[in-house]
Backbone as JSON, one array per atom type, in Angstrom:
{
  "sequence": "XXXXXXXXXXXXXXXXXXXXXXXXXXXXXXXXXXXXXXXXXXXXXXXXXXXXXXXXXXXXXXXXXXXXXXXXXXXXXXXXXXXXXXXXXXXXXXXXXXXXXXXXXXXXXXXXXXXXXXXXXXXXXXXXXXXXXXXXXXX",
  "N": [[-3.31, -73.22, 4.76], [-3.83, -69.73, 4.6], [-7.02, -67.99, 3.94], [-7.95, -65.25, 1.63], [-10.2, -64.14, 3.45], [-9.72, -64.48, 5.85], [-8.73, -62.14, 8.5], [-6.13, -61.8, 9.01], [-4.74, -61.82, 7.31], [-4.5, -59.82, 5.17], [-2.76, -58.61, 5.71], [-0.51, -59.69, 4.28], [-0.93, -58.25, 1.56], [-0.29, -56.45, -0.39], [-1.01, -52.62, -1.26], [-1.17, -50.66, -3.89], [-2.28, -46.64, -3.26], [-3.46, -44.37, -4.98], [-3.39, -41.24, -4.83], [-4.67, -37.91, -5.52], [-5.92, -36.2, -3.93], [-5.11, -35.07, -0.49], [-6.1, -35.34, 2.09], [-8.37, -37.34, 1.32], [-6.23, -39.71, 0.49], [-4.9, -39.69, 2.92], [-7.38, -40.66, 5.07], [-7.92, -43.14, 3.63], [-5.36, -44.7, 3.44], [-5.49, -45.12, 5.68], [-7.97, -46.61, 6.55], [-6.89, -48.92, 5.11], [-4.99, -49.87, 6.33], [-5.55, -50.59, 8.75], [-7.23, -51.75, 8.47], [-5.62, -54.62, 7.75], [-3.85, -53.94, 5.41], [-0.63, -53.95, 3.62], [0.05, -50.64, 2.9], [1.1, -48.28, 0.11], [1.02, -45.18, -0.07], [0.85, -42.44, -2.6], [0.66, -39.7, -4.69], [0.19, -39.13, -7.19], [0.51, -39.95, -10.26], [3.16, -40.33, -10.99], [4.63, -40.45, -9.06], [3.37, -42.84, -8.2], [4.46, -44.55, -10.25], [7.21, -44.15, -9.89], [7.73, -45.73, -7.11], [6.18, -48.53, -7.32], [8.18, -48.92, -9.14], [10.64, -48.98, -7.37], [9.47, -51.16, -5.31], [10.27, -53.18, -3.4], [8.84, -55.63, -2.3], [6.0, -57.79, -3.81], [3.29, -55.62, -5.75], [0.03, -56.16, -4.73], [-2.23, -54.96, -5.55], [-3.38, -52.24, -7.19], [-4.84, -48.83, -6.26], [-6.64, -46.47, -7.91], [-7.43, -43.35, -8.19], [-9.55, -41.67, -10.53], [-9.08, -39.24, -12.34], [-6.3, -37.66, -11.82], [-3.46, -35.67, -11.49], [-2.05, -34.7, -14.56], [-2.02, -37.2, -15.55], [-4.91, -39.63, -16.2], [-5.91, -41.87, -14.26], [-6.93, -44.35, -15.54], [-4.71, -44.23, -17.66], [-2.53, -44.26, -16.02], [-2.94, -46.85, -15.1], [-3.0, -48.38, -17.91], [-0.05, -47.97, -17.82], [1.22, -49.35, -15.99], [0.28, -51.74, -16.43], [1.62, -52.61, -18.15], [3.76, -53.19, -16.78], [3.61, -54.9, -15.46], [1.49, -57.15, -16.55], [-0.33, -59.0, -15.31], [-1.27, -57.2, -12.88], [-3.94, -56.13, -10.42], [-6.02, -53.44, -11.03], [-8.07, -51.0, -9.11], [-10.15, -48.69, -10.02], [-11.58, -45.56, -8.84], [-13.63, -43.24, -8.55], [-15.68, -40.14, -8.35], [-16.93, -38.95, -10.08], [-19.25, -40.09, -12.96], [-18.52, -42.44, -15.01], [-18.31, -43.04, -17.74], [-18.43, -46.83, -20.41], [-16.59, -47.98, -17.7], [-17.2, -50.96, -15.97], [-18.41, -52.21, -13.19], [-16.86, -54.49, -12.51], [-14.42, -55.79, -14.34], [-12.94, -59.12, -15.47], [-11.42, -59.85, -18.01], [-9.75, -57.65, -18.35], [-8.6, -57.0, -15.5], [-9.09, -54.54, -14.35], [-11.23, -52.7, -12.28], [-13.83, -50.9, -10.92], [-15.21, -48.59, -8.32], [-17.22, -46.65, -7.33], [-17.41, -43.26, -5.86], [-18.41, -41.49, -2.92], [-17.28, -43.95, -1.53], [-18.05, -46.33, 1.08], [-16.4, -48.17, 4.37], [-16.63, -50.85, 4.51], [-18.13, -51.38, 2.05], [-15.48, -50.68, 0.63], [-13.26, -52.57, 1.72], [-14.94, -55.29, 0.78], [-15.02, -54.97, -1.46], [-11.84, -55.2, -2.23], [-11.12, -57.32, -1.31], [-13.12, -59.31, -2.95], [-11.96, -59.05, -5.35], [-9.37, -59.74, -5.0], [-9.63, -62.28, -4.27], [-8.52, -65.91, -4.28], [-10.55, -67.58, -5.65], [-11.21, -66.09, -8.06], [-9.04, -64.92, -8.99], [-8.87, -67.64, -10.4], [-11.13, -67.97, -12.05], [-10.6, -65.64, -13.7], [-8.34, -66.6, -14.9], [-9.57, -68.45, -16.46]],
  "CA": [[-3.02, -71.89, 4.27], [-5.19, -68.73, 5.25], [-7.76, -67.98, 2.96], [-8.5, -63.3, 1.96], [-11.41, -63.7, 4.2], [-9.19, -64.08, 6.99], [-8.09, -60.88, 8.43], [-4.65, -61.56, 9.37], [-3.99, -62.39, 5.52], [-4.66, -58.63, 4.71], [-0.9, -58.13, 5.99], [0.35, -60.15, 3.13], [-1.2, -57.8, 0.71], [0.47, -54.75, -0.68], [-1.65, -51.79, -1.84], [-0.37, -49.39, -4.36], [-2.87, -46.36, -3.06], [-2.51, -43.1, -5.89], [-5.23, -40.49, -4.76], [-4.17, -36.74, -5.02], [-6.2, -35.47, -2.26], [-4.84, -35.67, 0.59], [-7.6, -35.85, 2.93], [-8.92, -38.93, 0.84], [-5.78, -40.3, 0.57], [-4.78, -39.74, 4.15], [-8.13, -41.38, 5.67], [-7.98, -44.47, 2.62], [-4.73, -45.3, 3.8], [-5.82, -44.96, 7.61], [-8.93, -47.55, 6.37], [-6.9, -49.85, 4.26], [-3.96, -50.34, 7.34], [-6.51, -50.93, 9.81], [-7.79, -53.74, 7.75], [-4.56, -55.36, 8.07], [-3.31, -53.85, 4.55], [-0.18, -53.43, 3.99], [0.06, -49.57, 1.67], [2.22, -47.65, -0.29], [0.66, -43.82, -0.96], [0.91, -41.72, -3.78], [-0.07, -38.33, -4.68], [0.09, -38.56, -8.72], [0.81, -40.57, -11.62], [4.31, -40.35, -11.08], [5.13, -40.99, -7.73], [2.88, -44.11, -8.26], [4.92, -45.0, -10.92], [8.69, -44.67, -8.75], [7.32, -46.76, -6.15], [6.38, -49.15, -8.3], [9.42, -49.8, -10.07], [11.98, -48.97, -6.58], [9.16, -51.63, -4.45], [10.63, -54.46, -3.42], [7.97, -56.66, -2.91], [4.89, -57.26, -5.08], [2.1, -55.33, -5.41], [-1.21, -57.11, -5.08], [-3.27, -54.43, -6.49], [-3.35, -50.67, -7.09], [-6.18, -48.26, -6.21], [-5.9, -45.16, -8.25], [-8.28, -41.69, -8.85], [-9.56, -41.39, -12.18], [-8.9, -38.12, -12.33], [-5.02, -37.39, -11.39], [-2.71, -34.88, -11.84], [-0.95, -34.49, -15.8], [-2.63, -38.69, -16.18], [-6.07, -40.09, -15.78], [-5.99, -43.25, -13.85], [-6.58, -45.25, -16.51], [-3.8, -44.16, -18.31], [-1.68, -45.12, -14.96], [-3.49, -48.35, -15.04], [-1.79, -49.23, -18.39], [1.41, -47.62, -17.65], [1.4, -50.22, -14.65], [0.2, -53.1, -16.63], [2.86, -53.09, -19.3], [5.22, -53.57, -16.51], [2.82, -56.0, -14.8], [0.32, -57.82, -16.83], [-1.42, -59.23, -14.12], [-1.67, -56.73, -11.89], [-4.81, -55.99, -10.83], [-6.08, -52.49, -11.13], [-9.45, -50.57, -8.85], [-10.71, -47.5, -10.42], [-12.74, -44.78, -8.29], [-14.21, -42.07, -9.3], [-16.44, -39.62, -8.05], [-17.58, -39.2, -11.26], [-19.8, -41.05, -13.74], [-17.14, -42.72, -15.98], [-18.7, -44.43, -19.28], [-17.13, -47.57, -20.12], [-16.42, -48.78, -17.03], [-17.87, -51.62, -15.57], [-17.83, -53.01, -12.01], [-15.49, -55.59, -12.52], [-13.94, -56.59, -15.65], [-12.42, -60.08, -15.4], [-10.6, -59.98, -18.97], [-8.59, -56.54, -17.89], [-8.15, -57.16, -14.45], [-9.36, -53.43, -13.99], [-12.2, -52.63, -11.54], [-13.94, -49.57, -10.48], [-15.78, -48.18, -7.66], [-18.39, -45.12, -7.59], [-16.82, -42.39, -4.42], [-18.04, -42.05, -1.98], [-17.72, -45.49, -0.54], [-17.56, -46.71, 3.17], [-15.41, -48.74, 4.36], [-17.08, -51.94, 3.72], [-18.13, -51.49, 0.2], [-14.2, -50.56, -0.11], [-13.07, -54.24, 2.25], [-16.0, -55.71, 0.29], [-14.57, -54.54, -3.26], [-11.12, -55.53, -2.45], [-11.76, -58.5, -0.91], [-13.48, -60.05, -3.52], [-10.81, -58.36, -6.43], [-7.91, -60.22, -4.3], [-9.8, -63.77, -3.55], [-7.96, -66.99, -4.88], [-11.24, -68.18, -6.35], [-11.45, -64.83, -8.44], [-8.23, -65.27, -10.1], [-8.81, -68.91, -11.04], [-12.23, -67.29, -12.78], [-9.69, -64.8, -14.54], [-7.03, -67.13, -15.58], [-9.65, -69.71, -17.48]],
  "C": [[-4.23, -70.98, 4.49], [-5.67, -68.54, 3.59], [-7.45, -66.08, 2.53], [-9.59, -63.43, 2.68], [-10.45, -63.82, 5.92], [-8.4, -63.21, 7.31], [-6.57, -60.54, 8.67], [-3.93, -61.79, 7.71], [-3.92, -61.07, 4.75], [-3.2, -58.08, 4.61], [-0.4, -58.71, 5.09], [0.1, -59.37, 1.9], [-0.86, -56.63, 0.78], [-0.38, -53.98, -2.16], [-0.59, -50.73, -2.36], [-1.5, -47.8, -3.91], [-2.87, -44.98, -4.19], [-3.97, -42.21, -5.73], [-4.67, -39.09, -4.71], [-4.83, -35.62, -4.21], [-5.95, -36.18, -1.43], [-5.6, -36.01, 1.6], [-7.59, -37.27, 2.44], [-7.46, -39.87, 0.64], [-5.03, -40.52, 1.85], [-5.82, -40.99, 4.88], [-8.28, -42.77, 4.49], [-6.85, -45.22, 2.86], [-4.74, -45.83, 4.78], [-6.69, -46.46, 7.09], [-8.03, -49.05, 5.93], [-5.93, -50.12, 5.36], [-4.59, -50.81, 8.3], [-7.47, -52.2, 9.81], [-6.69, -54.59, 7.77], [-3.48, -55.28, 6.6], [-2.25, -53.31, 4.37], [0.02, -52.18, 2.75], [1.16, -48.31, 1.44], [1.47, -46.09, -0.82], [1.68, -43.12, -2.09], [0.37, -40.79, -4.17], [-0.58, -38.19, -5.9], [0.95, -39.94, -9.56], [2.69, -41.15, -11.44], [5.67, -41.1, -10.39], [4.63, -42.4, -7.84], [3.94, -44.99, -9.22], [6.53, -45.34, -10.27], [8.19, -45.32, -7.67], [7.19, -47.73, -6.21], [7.5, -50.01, -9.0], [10.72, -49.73, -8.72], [11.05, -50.42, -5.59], [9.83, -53.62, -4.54], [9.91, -55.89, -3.04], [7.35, -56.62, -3.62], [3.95, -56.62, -4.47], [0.93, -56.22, -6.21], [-2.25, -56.67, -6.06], [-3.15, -52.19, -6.15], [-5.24, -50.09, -7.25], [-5.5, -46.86, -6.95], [-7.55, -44.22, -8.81], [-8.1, -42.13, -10.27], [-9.31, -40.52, -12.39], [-7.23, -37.76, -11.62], [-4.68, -36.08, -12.07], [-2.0, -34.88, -13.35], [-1.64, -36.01, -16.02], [-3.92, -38.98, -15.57], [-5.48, -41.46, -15.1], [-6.38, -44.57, -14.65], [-5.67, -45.43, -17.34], [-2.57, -45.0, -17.65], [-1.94, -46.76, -15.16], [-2.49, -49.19, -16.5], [-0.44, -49.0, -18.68], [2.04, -49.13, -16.69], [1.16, -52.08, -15.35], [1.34, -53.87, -17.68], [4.28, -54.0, -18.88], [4.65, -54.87, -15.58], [1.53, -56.23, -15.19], [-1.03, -58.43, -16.13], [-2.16, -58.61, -13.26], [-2.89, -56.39, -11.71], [-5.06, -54.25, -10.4], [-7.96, -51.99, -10.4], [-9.14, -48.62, -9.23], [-11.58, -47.09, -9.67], [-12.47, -43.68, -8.56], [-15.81, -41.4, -8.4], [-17.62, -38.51, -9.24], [-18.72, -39.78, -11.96], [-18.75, -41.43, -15.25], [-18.34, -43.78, -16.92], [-17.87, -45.59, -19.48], [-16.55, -47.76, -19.29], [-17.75, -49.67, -16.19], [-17.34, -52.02, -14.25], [-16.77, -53.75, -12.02], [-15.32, -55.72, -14.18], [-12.47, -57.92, -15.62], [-11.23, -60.3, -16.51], [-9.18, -58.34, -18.49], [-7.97, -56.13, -16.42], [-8.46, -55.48, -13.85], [-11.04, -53.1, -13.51], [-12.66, -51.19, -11.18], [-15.32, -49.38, -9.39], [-16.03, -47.05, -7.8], [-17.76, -44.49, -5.76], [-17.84, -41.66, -4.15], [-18.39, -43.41, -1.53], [-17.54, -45.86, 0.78], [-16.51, -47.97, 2.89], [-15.83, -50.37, 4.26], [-17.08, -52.39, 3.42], [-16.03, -51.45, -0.23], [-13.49, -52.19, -0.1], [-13.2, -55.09, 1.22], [-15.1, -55.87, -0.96], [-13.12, -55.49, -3.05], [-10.67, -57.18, -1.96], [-11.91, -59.98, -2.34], [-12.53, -60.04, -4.9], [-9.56, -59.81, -6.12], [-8.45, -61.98, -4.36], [-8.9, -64.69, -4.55], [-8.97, -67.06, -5.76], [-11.41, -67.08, -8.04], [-10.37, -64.68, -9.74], [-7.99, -66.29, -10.75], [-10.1, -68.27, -12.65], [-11.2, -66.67, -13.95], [-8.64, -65.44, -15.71], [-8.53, -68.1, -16.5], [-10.56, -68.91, -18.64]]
}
């Protein structure tokens, strides 16, 4: 079985993407397909949320703006977890957000500082997604 470090395994993974600039969510989708991801955009809170509940496979993990339209991205985050406990959730922000931490293993919610390259983004989700990562999580 392929491991997330191998790049053809990126295609098995479905991004929820919720960024309401378009620019940044234009070129984040461009980045995250090109990695072999497969992604679902979103403009707002809302739309993230019908996508969500009409998608017929799973999603692996949602990236969402802290800052949205009418919801913060954390709010989305536990709109999204109620209906999926597991899911895992990356926070970015171009911001300085208190209370968040790089990773948090107990809430499955993560956050990255904007701007990031493409990388640090790989990099981030990468390690978010690995098998070993959610064994860590589950004990």
């Amino acid at each position: 079985m392929q491991t997330i470090a191998d790049s053809s395994v990126h295609s098995r993974r479905t991004i929820l993407l919720v960024e309401d600039e378009p620019f940044v969510r234009e070129a984040t989708c461009g980045l995250l397909k090109s990695a072999g991801f497969s992604v679902l955009p979103a403009a707002d809170a809302v739309e993230a949320l019908g996508l969500f509940e009409q998608c017929s496979q799973p999603i692996d993990l949602v990236i969402t703006d802290m800052v949205l339209p009418g919801r913060t991205g954390q709010q989305l985050g536990e709109d999204l977890r109620q209906r999926a406990p597991q899911l895992k959730i990356l926070v970015t922000s171009g911001y300085s957000v208190d209370g968040y931490d790089t990773e948090d293993p107990v809430t499955h919610i993560h956050f990255l500082a904007k701007p990031y390259s493409r990388r640090s983004l790989i990099e981030k989700l990468e390690k978010i997604l690995a098998p070993q990562h959610a064994a860590i999580q589950a004990s």
